[in-house]
VOPAGU-2260 file (C-alpha; in pm, 1 decimal, decimal comma):
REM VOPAGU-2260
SITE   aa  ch    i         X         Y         Z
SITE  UNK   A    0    2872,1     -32,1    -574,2
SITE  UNK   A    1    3127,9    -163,3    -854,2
SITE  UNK   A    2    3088,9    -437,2   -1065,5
SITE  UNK   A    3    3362,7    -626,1    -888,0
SITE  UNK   A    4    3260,8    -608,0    -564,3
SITE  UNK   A    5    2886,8    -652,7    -651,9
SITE  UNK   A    6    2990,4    -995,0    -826,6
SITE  UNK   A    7    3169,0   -1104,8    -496,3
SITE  UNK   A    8    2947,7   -1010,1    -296,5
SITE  UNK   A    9    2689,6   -1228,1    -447,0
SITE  UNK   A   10    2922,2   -1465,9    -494,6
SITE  UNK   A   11    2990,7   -1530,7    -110,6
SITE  UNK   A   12    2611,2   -1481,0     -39,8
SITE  UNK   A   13    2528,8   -1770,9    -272,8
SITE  UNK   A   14    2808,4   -1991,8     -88,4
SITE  UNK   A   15    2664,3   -1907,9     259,4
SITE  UNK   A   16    2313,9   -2013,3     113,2
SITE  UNK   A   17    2404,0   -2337,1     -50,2
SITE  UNK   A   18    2213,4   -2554,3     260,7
SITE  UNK   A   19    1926,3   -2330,9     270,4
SITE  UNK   A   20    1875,9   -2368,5    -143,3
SITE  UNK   A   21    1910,7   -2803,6     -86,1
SITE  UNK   A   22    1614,3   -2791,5     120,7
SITE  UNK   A   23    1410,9   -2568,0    -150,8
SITE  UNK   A   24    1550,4   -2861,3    -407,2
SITE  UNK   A   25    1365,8   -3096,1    -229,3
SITE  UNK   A   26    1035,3   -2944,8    -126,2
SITE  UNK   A   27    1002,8   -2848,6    -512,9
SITE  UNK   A   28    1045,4   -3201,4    -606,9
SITE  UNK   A   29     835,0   -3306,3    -330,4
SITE  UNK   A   30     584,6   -3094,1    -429,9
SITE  UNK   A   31     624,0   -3165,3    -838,2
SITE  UNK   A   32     568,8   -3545,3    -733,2
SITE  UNK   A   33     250,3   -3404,5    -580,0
SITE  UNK   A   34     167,0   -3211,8    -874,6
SITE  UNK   A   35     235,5   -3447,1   -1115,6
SITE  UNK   A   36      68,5   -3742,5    -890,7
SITE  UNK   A   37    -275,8   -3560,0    -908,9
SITE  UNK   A   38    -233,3   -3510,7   -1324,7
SITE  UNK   A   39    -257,3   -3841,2   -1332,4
SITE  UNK   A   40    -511,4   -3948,2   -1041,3
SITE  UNK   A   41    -768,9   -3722,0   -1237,6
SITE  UNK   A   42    -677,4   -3782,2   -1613,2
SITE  UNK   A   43    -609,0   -3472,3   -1727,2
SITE  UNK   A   44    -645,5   -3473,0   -2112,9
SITE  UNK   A   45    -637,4   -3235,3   -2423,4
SITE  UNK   A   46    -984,3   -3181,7   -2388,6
SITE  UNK   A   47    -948,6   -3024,6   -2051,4
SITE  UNK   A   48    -763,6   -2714,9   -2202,0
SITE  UNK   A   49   -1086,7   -2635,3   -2471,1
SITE  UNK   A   50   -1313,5   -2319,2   -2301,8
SITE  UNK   A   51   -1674,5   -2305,7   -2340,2
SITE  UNK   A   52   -1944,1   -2064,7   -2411,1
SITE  UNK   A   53   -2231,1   -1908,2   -2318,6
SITE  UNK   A   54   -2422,4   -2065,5   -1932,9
SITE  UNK   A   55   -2078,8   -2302,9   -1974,9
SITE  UNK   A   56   -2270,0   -2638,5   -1882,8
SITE  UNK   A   57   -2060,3   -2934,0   -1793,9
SITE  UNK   A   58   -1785,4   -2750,7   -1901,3
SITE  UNK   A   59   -1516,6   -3033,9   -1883,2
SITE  UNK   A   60   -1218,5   -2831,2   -1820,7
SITE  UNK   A   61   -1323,6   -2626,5   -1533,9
SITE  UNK   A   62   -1457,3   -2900,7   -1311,7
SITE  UNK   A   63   -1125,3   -3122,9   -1370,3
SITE  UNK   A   64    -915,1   -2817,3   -1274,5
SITE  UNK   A   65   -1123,4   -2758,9    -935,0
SITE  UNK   A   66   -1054,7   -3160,7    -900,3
SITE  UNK   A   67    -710,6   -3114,2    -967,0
SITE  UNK   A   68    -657,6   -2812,9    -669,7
SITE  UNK   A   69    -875,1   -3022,3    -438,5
SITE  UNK   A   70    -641,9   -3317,6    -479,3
SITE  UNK   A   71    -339,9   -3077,6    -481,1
SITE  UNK   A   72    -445,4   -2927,5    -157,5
SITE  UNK   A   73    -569,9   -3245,9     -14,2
SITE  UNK   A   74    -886,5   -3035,6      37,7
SITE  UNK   A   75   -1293,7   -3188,9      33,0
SITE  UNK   A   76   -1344,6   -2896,6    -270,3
SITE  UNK   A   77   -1249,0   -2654,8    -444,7
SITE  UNK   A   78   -1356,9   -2381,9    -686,9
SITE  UNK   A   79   -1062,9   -2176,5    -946,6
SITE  UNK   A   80   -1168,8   -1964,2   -1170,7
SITE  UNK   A   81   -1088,2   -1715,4   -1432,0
SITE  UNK   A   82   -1352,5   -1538,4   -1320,0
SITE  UNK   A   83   -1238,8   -1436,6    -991,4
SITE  UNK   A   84   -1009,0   -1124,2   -1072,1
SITE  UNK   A   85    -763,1   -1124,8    -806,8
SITE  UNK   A   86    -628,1   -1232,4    -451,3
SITE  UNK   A   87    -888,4    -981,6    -250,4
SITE  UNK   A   88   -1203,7   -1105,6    -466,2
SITE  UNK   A   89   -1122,2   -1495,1    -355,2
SITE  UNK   A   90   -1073,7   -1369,0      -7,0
SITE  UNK   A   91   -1384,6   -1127,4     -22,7
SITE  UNK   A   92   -1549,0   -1430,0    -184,8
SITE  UNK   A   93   -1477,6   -1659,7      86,4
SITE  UNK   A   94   -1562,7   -1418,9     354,8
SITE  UNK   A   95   -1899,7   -1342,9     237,4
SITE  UNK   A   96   -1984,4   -1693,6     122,4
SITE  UNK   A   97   -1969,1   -1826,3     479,4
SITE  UNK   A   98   -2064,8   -1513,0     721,3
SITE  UNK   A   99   -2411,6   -1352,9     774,7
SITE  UNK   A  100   -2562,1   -1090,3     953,5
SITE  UNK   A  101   -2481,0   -1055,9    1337,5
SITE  UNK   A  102   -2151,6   -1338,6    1305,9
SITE  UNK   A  103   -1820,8   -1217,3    1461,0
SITE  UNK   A  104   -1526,8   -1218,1    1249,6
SITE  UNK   A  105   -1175,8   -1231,4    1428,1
SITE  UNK   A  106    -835,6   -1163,6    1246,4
SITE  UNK   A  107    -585,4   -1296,9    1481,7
SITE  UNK   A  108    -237,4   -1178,4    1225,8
SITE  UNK   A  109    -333,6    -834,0    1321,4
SITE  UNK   A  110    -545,0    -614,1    1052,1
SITE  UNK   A  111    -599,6    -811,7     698,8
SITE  UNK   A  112    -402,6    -669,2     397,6
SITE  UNK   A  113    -481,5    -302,5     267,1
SITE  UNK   A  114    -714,2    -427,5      64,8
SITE  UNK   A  115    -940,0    -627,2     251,9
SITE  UNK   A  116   -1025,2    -272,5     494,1
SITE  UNK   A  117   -1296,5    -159,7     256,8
SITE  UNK   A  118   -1408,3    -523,8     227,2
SITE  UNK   A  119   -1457,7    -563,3     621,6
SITE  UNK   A  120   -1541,6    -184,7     720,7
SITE  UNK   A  121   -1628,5      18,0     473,8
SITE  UNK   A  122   -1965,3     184,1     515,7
SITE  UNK   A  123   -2210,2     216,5     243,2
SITE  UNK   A  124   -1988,1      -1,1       5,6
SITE  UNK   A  125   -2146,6    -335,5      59,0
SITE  UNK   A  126   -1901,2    -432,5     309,2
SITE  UNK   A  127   -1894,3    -675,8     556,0
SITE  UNK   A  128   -2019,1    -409,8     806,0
SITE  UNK   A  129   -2294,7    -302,9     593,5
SITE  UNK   A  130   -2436,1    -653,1     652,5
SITE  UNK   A  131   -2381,5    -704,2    1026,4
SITE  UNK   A  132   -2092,1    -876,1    1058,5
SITE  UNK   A  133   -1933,7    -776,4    1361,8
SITE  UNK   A  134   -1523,5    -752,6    1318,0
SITE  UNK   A  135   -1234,9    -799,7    1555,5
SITE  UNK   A  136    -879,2    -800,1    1549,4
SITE  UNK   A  137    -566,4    -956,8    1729,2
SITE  UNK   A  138    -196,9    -875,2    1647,1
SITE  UNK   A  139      66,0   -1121,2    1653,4
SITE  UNK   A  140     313,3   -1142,8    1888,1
SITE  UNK   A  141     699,2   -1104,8    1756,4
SITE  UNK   A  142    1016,0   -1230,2    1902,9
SITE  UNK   A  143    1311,8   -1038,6    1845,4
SITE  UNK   A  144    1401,1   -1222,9    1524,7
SITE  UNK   A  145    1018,0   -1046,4    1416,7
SITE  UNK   A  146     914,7   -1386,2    1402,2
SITE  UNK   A  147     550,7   -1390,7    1441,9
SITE  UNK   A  148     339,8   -1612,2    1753,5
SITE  UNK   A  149     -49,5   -1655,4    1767,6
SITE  UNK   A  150    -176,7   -1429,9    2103,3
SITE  UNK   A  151    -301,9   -1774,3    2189,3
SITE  UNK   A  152    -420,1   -1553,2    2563,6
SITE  UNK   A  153    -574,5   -1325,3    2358,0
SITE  UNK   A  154    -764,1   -1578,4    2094,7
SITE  UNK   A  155    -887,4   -1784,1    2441,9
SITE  UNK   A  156   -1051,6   -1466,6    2576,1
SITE  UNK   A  157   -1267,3   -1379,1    2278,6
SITE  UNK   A  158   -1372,0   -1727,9    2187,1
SITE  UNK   A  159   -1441,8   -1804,0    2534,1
SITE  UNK   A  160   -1612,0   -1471,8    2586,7
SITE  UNK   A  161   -1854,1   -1451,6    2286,5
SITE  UNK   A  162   -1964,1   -1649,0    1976,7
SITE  UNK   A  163   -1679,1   -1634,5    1703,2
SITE  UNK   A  164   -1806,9   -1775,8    1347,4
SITE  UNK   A  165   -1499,2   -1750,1    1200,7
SITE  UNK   A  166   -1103,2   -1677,1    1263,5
SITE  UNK   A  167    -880,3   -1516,4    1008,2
SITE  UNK   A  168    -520,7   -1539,4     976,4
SITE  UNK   A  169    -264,1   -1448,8     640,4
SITE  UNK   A  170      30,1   -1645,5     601,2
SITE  UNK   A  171     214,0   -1343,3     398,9
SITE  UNK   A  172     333,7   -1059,8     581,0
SITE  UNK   A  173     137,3    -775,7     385,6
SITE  UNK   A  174     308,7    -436,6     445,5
SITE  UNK   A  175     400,3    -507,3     788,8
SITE  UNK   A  176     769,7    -596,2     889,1
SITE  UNK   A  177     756,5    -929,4     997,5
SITE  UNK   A  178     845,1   -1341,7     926,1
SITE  UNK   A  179     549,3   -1486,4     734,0
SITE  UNK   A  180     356,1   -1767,7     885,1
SITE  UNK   A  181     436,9   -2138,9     886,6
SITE  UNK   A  182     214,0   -2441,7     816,7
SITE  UNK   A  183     288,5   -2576,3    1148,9
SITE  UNK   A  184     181,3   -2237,5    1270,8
SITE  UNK   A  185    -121,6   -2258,3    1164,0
SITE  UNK   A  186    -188,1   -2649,1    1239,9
SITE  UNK   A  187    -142,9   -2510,7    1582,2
SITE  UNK   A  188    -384,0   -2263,6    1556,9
SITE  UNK   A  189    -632,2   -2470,0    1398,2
SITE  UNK   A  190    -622,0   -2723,9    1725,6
SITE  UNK   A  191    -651,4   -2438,6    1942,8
SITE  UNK   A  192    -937,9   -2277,4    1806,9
SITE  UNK   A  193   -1144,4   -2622,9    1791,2
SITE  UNK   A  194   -1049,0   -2765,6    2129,6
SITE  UNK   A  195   -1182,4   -2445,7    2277,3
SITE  UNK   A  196   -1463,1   -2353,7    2000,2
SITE  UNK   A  197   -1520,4   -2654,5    1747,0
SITE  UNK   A  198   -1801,0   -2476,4    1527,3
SITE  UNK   A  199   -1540,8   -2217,7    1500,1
SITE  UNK   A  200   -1421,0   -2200,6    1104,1
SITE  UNK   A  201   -1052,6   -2106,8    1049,2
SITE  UNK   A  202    -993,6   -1898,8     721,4
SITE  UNK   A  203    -642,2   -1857,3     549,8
SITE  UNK   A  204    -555,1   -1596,7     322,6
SITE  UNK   A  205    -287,7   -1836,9     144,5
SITE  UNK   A  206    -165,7   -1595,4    -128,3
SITE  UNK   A  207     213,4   -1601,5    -190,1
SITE  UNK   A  208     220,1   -1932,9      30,4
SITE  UNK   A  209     147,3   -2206,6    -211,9
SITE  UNK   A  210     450,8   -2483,5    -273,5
SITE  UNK   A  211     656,4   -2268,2      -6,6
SITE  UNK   A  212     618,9   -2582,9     230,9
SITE  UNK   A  213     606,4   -2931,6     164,9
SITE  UNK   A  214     207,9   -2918,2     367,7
SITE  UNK   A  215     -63,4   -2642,8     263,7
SITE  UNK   A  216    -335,2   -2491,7     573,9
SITE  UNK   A  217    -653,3   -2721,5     422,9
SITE  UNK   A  218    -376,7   -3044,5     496,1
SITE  UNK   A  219    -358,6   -2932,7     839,6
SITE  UNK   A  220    -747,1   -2831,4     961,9
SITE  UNK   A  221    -832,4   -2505,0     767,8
SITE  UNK   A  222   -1197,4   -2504,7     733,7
SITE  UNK   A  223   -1108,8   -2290,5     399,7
SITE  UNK   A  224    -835,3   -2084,3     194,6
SITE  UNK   A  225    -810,9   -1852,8     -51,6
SITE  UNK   A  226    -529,1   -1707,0    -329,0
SITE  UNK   A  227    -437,9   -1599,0    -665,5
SITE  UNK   A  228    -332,1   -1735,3    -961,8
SITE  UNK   A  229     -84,9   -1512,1   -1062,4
SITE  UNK   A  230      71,5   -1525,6    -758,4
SITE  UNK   A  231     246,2   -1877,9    -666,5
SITE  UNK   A  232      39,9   -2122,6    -777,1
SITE  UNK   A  233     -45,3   -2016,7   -1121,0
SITE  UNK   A  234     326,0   -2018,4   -1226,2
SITE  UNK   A  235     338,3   -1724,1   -1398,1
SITE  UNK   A  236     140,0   -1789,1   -1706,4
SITE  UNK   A  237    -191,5   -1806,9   -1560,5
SITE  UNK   A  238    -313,5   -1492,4   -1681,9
SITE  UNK   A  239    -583,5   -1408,9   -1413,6
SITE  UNK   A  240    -794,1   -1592,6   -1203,1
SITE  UNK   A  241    -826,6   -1685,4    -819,5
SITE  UNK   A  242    -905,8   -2036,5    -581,4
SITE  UNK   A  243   -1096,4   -2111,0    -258,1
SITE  UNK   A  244   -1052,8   -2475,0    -139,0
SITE  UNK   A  245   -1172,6   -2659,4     210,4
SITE  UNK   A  246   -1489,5   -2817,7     307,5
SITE  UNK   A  247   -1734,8   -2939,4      41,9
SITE  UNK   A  248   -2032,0   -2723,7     204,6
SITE  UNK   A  249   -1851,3   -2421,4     270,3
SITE  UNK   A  250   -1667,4   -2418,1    -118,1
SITE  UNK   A  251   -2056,3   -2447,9    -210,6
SITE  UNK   A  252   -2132,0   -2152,4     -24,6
SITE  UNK   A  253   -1867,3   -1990,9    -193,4
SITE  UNK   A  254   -1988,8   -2127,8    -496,8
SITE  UNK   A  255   -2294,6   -1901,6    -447,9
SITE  UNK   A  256   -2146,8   -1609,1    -390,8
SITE  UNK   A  257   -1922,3   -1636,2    -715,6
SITE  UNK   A  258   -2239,0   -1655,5    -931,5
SITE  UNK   A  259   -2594,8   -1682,8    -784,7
SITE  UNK   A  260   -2767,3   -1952,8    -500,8
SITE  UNK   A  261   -2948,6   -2098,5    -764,1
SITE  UNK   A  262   -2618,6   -2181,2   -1008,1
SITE  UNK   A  263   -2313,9   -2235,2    -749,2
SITE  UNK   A  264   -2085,1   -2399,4   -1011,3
SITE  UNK   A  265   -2297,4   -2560,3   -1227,6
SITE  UNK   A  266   -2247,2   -2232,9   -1483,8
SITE  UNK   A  267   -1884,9   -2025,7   -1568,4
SITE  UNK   A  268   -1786,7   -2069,3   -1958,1
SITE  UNK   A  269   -1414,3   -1937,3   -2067,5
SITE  UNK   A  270   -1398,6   -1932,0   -2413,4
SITE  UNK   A  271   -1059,7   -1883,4   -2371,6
SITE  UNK   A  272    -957,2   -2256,3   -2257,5
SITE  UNK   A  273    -789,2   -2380,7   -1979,4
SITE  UNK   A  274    -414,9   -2473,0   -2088,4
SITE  UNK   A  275    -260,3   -2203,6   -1917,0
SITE  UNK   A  276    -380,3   -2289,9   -1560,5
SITE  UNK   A  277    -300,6   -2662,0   -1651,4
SITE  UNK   A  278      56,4   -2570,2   -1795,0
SITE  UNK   A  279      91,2   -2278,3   -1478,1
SITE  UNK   A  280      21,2   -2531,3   -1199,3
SITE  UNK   A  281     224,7   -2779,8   -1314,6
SITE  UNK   A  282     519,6   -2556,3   -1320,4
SITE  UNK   A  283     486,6   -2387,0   -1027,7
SITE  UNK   A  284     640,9   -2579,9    -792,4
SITE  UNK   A  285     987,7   -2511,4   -1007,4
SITE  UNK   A  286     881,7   -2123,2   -1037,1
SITE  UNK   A  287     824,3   -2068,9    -663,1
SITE  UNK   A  288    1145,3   -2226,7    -566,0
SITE  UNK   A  289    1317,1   -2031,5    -865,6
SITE  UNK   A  290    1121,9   -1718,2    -623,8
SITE  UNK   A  291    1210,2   -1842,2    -305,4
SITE  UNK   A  292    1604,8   -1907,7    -383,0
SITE  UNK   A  293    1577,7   -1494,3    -586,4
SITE  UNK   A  294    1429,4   -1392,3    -219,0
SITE  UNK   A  295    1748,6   -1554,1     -35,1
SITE  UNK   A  296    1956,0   -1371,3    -237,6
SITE  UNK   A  297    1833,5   -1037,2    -202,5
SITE  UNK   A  298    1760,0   -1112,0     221,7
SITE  UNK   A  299    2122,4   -1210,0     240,3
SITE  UNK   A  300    2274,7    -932,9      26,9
SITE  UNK   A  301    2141,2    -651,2     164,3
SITE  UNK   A  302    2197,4    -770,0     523,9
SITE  UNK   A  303    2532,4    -887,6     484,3
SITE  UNK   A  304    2517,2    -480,0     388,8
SITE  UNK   A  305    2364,3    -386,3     683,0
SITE  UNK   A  306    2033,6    -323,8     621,2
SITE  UNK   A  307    1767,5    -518,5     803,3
SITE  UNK   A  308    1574,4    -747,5     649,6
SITE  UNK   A  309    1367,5   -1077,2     662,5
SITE  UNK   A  310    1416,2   -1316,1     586,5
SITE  UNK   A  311    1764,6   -1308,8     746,8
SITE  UNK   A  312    2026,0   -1584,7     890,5
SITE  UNK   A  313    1929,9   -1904,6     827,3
SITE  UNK   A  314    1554,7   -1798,5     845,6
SITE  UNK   A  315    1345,4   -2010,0     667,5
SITE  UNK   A  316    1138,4   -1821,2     433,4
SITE  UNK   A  317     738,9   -1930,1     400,6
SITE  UNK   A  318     592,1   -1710,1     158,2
SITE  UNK   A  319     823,7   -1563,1    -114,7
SITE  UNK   A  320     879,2   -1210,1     -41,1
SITE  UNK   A  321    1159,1   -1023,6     150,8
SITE  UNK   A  322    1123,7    -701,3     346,7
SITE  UNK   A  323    1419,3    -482,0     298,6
SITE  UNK   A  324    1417,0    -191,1     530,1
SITE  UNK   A  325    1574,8     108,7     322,8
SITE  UNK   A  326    1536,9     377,4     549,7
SITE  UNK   A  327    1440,4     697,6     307,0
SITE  UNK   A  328    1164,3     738,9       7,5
SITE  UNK   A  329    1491,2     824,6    -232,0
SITE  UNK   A  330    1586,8     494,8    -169,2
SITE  UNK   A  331    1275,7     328,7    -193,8
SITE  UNK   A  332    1207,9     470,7    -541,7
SITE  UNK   A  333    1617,3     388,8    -626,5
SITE  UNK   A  334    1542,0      63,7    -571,4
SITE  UNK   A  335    1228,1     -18,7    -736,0
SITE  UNK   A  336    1302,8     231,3   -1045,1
SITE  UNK   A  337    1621,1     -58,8   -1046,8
SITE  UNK   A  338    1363,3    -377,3   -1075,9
SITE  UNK   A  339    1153,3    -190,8   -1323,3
SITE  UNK   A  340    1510,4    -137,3   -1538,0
SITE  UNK   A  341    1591,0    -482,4   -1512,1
SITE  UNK   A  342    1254,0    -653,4   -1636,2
SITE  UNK   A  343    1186,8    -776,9   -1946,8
SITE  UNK   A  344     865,8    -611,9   -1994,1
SITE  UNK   A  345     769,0    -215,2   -1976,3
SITE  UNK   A  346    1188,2    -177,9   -1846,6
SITE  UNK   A  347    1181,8     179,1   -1994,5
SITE  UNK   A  348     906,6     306,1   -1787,8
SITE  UNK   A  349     988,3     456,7   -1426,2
SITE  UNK   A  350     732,6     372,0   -1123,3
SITE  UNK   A  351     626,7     656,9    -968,5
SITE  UNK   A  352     405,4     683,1    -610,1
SITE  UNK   A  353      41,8     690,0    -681,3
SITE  UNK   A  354    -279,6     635,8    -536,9
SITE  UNK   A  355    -350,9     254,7    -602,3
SITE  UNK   A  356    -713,2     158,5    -525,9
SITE  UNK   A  357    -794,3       4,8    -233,9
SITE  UNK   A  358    -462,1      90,2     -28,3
SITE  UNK   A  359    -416,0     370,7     226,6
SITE  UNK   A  360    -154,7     565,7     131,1
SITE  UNK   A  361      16,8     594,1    -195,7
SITE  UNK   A  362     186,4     313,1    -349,2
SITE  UNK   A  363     520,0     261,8    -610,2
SITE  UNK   A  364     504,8     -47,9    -755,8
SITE  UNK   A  365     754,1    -208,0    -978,3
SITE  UNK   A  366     595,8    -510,0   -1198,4
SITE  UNK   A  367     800,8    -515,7   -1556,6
SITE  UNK   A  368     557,0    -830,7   -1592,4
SITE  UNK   A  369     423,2   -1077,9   -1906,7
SITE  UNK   A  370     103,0   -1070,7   -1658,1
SITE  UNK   A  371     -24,8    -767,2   -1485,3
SITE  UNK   A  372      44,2    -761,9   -1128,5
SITE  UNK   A  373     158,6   -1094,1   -1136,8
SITE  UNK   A  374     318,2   -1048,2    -821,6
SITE  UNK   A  375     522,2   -1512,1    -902,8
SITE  UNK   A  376     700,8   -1238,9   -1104,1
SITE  UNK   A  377    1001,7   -1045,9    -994,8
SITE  UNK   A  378     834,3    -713,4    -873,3
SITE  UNK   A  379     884,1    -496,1    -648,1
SITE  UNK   A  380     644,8    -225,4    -388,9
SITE  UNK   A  381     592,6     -42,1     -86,4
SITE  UNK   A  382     361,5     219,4      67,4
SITE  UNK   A  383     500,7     559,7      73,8
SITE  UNK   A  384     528,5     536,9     478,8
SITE  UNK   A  385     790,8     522,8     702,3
SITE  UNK   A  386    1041,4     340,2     782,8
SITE  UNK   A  387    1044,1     303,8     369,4
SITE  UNK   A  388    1069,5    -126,5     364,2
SITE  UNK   A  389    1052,7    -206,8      -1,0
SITE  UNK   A  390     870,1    -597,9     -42,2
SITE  UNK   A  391    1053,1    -751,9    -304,8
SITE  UNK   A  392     892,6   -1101,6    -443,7
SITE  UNK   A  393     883,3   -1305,4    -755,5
SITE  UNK   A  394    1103,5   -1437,1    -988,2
SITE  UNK   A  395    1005,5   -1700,3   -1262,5
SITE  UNK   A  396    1337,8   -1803,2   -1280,7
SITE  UNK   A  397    1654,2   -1785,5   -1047,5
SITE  UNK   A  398    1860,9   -1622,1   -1297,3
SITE  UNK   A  399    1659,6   -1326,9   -1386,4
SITE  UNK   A  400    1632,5   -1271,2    -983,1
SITE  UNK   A  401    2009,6   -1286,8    -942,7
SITE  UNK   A  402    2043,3   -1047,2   -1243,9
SITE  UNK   A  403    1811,0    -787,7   -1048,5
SITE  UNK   A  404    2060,3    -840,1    -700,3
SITE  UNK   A  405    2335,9    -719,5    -917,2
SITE  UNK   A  406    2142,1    -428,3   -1073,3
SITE  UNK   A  407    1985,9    -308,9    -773,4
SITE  UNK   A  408    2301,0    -287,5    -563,2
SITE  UNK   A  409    2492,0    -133,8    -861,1
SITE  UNK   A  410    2265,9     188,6    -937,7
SITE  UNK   A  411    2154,2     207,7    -504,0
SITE  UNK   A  412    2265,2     569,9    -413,3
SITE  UNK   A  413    2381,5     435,2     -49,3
SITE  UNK   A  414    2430,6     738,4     119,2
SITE  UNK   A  415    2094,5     874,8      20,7
């Protein structure tokens, strides 16, 4: 497309999306009032941001910042650290902190992210299989908007049927085409699961879901929950890291699994120091609506071109990616080469398919990011699989996303 008609194109889309982008006003300042709020209940101070060394005894700045997610999340506990390397490591951490040999594990969003496959089946890896833990799973349900619905039918029948230890859901759609999951979604499915099977825990895989709402899963029941820092909640300056929060006896089982039963948190130094999670979680809740107004834009350009995408309408998103169906791999690799062009960081390299660890089939990934795989970040990636969606998220500010709309839809090849 032209200049011209790229400009008014976006133009009209950010008319048509001036109610949807007064509601993200207020949930971020909701949710900076929360922020801020729990700065203050737990006296944050200078000293918090100094790292330690060595064992990392009563290291100051780590236990305030697991006291300031707790009070964040309105959760019993909580346990970040720098030392937990990703989204899949929290989630593999929370898995194996609370299951043992012979549970049940039920995924009732359909099959856990790529990622988590090798954690849950592999054989010979250490997985949860190699240890007895038996795993089932549930899809969702979609209407014809491909919003998602609990099997509730389904969920009754195996808790009723056999001894569940623990249900899993995502809120973020992974690499399947479909809505992401509310809070009131899961609040739902956190009464359901109790009234019928109380000593059931429910498990969230929060990533990309933090600050999306005005409520998070551990507000509404959710025994625990996992995600990333350098996805929402870190802001895009924490620089690595990861967060389980819930119930005090089940982050301590955690806690175990993250070092050793005989240290939980009582050890973890970072010599490194601390102001960067501090400084990232208090920005955040500006950043993610910066990512969820950049996800708008690109869900209501490329439909009002045709192409099928969600969010769409007046969908409300709830995590901050959109799925935009492109229909061929020239596309696909049009569009992403587009995002790496127009970041600020590695913008004269070209993403090219490859075979990421952990995922099944090759994967192009466009990240021009401060942070590696800082996916709070505009960025940009998709299996190389049929029907070619591209999963476009991030944004640290609104601008920079409204910069890539334009580039992508001026270089897009549309009749490839």
């Amino acid at each position: 497309m032209d200049k011209n008609s790229v400009k008014k194109l976006i133009n009209d889309c950010e008319k048509q999306l001036e109610s949807q982008y007064t509601r993200l006003d207020d949930i971020a300042l909701f949710n900076q009032k929360k922020v801020l709020d729990a700065f203050k209940n737990n006296a944050i101070q200078a000293r918090h941001m100094f790292g330690t060394t060595g064992y990392g005894y009563d290291d100051a700045g780590r236990d305030a910042l697991c006291r300031l997610y707790a009070d964040i999340f309105r959760a019993e506990s909580a346990i970040v650290s720098p030392n937990i390397v990703s989204g899949t490591h929290a989630l593999t951490l929370m898995l194996f902190g609370v299951l043992r040999p012979n549970d049940k594990l039920l995924a009732v969003s359909g099959m856990p992210y790529d990622t988590l496959t090798d954690v849950i089946l592999a054989k010979n890896k250490g997985s949860l299989k190699d240890f007895g833990v038996d795993f089932g799973c549930i899809d969702l349900k979609t209407n014809e908007n491909l919003t998602p619905e609990f099997d509730f039918d389904a969920i009754e029948k195996q808790l009723k049927s056999q001894k569940i230890k623990a249900v899993f859901a995502a809120r973020s759609r992974g690499y399947s085409l479909r809505q992401a999951i509310s809070v009131e979604q899961i609040e739902k499915l956190v009464d359901f699961v109790k009234k019928i099977s109380p000593n059931t825990l429910v498990l969230i895989d929060n990533c990309y879901g933090e600050f999306v709402e005005k409520i998070e899963p551990t507000e509404v029941g959710a025994d625990l929950m996992a995600g990333s820092l350098i996805k929402n909640i870190g802001g895009g300056i924490a620089p690595t890291g990861g967060y389980i929060a819930g119930k005090t006896e089940l982050v301590e089982l955690v806690s175990y699994r993250l070092t050793a039963p005989s240290l939980g948190m009582e050890e973890g130094s970072y010599v490194y120091g601390y102001l960067p999670y501090f400084q990232g979680l208090f920005l955040a809740p500006s950043v993610v609506k910066n990512a969820l107004k950049g996800s708008l834009l690109f869900a209501k350009a490329y439909s009002n071109l045709g192409f099928e995408t969600l969010p769409r309408g007046e969908m409300f998103p709830f995590d901050v990616v959109t799925s935009i169906k492109l229909g061929s791999q020239a596309k696909l690799e049009a569009f992403c080469g587009a995002i790496q062009e127009i970041s600020p960081i590695d913008s004269n390299v070209k993403p090219i398919p490859w075979n990421m660890p952990g995922y099944q089939d090759q994967v192009i990934m466009a990240a021009g990011a401060f942070v590696q795989g800082s996916s709070i970040e505009l960025s940009a990636d998709s299996p190389i699989r049929e029907p070619y969606i591209v999963y476009v998220q991030g944004g640290l500010t609104y601008e920079h996303a409204r910069l890539a709309v334009e580039h992508t839809l001026e270089v897009l090849d549309f009749d490839r």
